[in-house]
Structures are given as structure tokens and as C-alpha cells.
C-alpha positions as CSV (number, residue, x, y, z in Angstrom):
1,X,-36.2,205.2,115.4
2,X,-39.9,203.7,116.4
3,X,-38.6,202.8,119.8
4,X,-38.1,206.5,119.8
5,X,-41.1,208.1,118.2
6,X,-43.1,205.7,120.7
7,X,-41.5,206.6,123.9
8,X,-41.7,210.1,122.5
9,X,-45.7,209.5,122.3
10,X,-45.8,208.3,125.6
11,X,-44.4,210.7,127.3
12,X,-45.9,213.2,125.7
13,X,-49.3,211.3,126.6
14,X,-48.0,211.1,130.2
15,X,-47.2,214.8,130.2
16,X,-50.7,215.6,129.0
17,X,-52.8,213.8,131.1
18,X,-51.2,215.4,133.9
19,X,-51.4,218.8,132.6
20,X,-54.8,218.5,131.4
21,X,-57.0,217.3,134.5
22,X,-55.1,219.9,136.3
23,X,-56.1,222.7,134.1
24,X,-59.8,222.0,133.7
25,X,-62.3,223.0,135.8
26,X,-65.6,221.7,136.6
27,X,-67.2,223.4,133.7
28,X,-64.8,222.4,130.9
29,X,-65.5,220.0,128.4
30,X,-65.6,216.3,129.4
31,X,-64.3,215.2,126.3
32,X,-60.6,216.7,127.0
33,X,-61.1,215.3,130.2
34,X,-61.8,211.8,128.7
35,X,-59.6,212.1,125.7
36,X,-56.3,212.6,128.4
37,X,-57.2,209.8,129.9
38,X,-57.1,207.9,127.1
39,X,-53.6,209.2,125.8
40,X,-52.5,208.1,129.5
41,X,-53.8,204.9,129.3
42,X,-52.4,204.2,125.5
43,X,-48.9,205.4,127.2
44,X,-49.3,203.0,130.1
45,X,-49.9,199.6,127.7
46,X,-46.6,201.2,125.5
47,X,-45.2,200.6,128.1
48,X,-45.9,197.3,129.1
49,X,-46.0,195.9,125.9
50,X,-42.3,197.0,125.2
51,X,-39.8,194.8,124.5
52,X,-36.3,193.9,124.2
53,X,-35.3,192.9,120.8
54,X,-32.0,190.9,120.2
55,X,-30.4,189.9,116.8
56,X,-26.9,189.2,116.8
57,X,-26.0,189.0,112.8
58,X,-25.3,184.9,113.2
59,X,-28.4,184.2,114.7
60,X,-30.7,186.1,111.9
61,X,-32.9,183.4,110.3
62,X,-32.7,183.9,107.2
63,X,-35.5,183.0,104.5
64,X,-35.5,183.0,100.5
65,X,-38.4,185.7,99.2
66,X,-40.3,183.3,96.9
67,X,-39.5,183.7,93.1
68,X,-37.3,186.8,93.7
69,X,-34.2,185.2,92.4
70,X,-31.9,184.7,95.5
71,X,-33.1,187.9,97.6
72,X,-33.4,186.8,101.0
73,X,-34.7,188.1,104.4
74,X,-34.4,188.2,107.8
75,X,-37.3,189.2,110.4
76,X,-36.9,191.3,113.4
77,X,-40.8,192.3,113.6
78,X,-43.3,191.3,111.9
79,X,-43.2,189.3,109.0
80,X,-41.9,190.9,105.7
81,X,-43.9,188.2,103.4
82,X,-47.2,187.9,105.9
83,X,-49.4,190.8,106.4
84,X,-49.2,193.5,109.2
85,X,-46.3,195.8,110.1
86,X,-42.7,194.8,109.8
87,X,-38.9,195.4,110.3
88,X,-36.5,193.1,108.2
89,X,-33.0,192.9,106.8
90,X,-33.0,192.2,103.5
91,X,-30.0,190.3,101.5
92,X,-29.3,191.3,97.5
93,X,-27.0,189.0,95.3
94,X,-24.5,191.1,93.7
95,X,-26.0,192.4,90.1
96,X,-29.6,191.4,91.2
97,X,-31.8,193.6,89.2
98,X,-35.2,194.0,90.0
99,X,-38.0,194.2,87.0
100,X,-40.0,198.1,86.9
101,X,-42.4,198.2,89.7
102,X,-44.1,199.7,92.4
103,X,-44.8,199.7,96.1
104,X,-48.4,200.9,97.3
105,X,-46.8,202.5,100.3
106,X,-43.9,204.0,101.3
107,X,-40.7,202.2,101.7
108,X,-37.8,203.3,104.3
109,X,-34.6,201.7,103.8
110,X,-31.0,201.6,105.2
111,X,-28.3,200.6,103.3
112,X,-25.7,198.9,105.7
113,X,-23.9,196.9,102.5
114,X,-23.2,196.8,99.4
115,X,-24.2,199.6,96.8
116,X,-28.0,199.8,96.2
117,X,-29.5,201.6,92.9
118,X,-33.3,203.1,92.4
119,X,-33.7,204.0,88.7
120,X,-36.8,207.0,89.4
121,X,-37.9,208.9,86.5
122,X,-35.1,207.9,84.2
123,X,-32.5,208.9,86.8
124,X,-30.3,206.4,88.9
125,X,-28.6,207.2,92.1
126,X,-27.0,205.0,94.1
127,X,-26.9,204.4,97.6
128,X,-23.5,202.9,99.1
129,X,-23.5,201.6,102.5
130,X,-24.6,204.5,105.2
131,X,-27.4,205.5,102.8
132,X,-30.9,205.9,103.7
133,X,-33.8,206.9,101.1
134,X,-37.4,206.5,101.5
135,X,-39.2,205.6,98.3
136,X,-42.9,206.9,98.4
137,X,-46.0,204.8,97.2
138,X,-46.6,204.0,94.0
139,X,-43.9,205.4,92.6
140,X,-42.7,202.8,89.6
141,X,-38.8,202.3,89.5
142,X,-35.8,199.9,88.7
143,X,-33.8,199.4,91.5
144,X,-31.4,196.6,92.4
145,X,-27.7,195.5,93.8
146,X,-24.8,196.9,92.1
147,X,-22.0,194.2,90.9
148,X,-19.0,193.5,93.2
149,X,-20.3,193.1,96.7
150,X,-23.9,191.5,98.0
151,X,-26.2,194.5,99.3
152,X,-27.4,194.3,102.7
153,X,-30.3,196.8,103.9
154,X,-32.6,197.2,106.4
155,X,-36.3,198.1,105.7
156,X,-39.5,198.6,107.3
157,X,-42.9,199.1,106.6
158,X,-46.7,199.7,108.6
159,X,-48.1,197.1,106.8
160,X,-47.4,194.1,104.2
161,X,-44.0,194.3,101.9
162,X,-45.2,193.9,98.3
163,X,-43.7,194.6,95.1
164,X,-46.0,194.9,91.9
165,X,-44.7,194.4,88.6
166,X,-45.3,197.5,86.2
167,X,-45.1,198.4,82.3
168,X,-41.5,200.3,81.3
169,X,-42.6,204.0,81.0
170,X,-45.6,203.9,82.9
């Protein structure tokens, strides 16, 4: 979906800095002038700095999430326990529960495994494999791997992963 949005960015920067020059005249304001050459230049290092990303499932490296109590992850971008932007898989034991707590940003995740929970507002719903929910900032909840099977999802974020510990009701 990023791979996407950006080459839908560039070529909407590519389409506008040929459609602007051309309709501006002498007398038009040189900052529309300037700012389309600057959308075509962010277009052109898009470009370049694209690359082609490969993780077949056995070759994941797969890492234990310090004191998290068996939740593991695999990078794809980024680094989900470093700083900076991210893309990750993340594993769930069965019956892993996690503690009330928050994010302090949004948190998009696919469920490709397993049935995930999010208890929100005194309300659970789960999400069986297929699922995708997106959990906004600071919004304290349970959440967690149903029993039976291991959960298996796929999350990103535009900056750090963190999860902060919160008081029940709060």
C-alpha cells in the first residue's frame, strides 16, 4: 500500500511539474514555479531510491520483543524496536494477552493468522485472519492472541513501535 501511495505521489509530482511551467507566464508567481520543481525533483529521488523488497516466510529473521513474553518479530523496513519508520511481521503465542495500554500513534495492522482481539471501551472484537483494523493513538486497550492457533500479523508504523502500560479504566 506505501509502494502505491508513493508512486501515486510521484506521478502526480511528475504530472505537475509539467503542467505547471507550461501554464505560467512570465508574470506568474515564482513560487509555483519553484514549488513544481521541487515536487519533480522529490519524484525523481522516489524513484531512484526504490527498491525491491524480498522476504520469502523461511528466510524472516526473526527476533524476541524484549520482556513481552514470547511475542516475536520480523523486520522488512525499519526496525520495529529502534526508532524511525517501520514494516514488521509480528508473531503472538496462542492465549498471549497483552496488559491495558496505549500507543501514541496510530497503529495499522493485518491479520494474516490466527485470531487477534482488541478489548476498546469495554467491547472486544476479534479479528480472524483477513482482518485489518487500525487502532488510533492513544487510545488504551487490551488486546491479544486468542487460544488455539499462534497469531501472525503484519504492522507498520511512521515512526518507533512502543507500547505504554496504562491504569484499567483509564
Amino acid at each position: 500500500m506505501r509502494a502505491k501511495a508513493g508512486t501515486l505521489t510521484a506521478v502526480v509530482a511528475a504530472m505537475t511539474s509539467v503542467a505547471l511551467p507550461a501554464a505560467c507566464s512570465a508574470g506568474d508567481d515564482a513560487e509555483a514555479k519553484a514549488n513544481a520543481t521541487s515536487q519533480a525533483t522529490s519524484a525523481q529521488e522516489s524513484r531512484k531510491t526504490s527498491a525491491f523488497l524480498s522476504f520469502p516466510s523461511p528466510s524472516l529473521p526473526w527476533e524476541e520483543l524484549p520482556e513481552s513474553g514470547g511475542v516475536k518479530y520480523a523486520n522488512v523496513r525499519g526496525d520495529l524496536a529502534g526508532s524511525g519508520s517501520y514494516e514488521a511481521f509480528v508473531r503472538f503465542p496462542a492465549g498471549k494477552d497483552n496488559p491495558m495500554h496505549i500507543h501514541t500513534q496510530d497503529l495499522p495492522t493485518v491479520v494474516l493468522k490466527g485470531t487477534f482481539y482488541a478489548d476498546i471501551d469495554g467491547k472486544r472484537v476479534q479479528y480472524p485472519a483477513g482482518s485489518y483494523y487500525k487502532l488510533p493513538a492513544d487510545k488504551p486497550h487490551l488486546s491479544g492472541c486468542e487460544k488455539g492457533e499462534d497469531c501472525l500479523l503484519f504492522q507498520y508504523q511512521d515512526d518507533h513501535f512502543d507500547l505504554v502500560p496504562t491504569k484499567t479504566g483509564q
